[in-house]
matplotlib code that plots the C-alpha trace (Angstrom):
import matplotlib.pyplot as plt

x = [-11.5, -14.1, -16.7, -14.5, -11.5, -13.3, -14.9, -11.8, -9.8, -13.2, -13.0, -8.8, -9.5, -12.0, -9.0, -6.7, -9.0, -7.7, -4.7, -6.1, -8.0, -4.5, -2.8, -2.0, -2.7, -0.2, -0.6, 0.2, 3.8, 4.8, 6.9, 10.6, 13.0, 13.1, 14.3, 17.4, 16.4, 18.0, 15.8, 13.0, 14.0, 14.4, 10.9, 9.7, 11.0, 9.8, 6.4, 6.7, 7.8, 4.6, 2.4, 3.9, 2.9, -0.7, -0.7, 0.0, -2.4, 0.5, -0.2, 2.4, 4.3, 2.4, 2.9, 6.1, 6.3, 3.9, 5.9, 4.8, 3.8, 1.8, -1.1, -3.5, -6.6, -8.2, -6.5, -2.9, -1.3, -3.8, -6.8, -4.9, -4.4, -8.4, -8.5, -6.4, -7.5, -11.3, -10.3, -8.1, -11.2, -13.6, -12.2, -10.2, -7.5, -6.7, -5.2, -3.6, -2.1, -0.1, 1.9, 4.2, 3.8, 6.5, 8.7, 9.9, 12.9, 12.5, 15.4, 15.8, 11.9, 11.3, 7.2, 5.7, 3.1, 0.6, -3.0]
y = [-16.3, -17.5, -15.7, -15.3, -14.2, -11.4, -10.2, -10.2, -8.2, -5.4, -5.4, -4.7, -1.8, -0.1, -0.5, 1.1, 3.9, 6.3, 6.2, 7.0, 9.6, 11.1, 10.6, 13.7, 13.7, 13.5, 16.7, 18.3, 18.8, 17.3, 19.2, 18.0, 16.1, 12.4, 9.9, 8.1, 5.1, 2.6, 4.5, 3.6, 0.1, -0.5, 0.8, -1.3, -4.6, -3.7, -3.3, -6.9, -8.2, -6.7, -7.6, -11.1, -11.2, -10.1, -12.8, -15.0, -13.8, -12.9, -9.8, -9.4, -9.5, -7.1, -5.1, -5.4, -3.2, -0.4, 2.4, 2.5, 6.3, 5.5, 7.5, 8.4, 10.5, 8.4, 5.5, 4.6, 1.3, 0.1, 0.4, -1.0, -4.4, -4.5, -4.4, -7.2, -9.6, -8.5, -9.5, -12.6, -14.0, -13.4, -14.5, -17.5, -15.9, -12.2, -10.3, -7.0, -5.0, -1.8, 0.1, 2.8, 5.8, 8.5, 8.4, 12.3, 13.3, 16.3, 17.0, 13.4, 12.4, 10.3, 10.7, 7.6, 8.3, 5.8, 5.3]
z = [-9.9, -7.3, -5.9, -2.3, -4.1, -5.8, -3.1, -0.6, -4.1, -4.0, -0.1, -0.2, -3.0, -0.8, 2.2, -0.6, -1.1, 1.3, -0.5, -3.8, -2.7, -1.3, -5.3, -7.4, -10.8, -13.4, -15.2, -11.4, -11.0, -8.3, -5.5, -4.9, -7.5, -8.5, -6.7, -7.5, -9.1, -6.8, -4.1, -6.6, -7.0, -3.5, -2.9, -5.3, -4.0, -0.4, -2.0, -3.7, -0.8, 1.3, -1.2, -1.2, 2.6, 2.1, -0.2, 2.3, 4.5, 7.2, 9.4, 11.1, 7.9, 5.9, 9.2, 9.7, 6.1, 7.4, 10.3, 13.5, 12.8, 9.8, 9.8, 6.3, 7.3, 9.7, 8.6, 11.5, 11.7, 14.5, 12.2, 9.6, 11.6, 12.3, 8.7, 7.7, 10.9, 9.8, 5.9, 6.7, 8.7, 6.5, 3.3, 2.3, -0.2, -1.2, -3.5, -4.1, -7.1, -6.2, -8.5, -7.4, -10.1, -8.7, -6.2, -5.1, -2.8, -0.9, 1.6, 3.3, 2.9, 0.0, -0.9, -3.5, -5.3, -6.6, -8.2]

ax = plt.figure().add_subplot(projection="3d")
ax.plot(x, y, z, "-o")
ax.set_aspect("equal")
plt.show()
């Protein structure tokens, strides 16, 4: 991996890190029940898909995959897009590895969590 490559990998991670910081452990229990899995599998290939697109260094695609109400901490959908445009300037290719861990149904929210 080149020296570019790595660096734009650490720089995502550190984007990602609001989201770890959000992730239960697993000896917690977790509130609600499990999802069905085709709920889980359809999450999944969303995620592939969005991943695919960050890949590809497409915004607006790896937007189009994030709500318009987004919001983690400080962290909304706006922010995010400074982040990608800053990240796709900077560095020539990207890569991201996500893995979805749980995925909980409570009433008709689904909650996914990951570390």
């Amino acid at each position: 991996m080149d020296r570019r490559a790595f660096i734009g990998t650490l720089a995502l991670g550190l984007l990602a890190g609001p989201f770890a910081a959000d992730a239960q452990l697993p000896s917690e229990v977790l509130p609600g029940a499990p999802a069905p899995r085709n709920l889980v599998l359809e999450l999944q290939q969303a995620l592939g898909l969005a991943t695919a697109r960050l890949h590809a260094m497409d915004e607006a695609g790896v937007l189009s995959y994030v709500s318009d109400r987004y919001r983690s901490s400080s962290l909304t959908k706006s922010a995010l897009r400074e982040q990608l445009r800053a990240l796709f300037t900077l560095y020539d290719a990207v890569q991201a590895k996500v893995q979805i861990d749980d995925v909980r149904t409570i009433g008709d929210d689904a909650w996914v969590y990951s570390t």
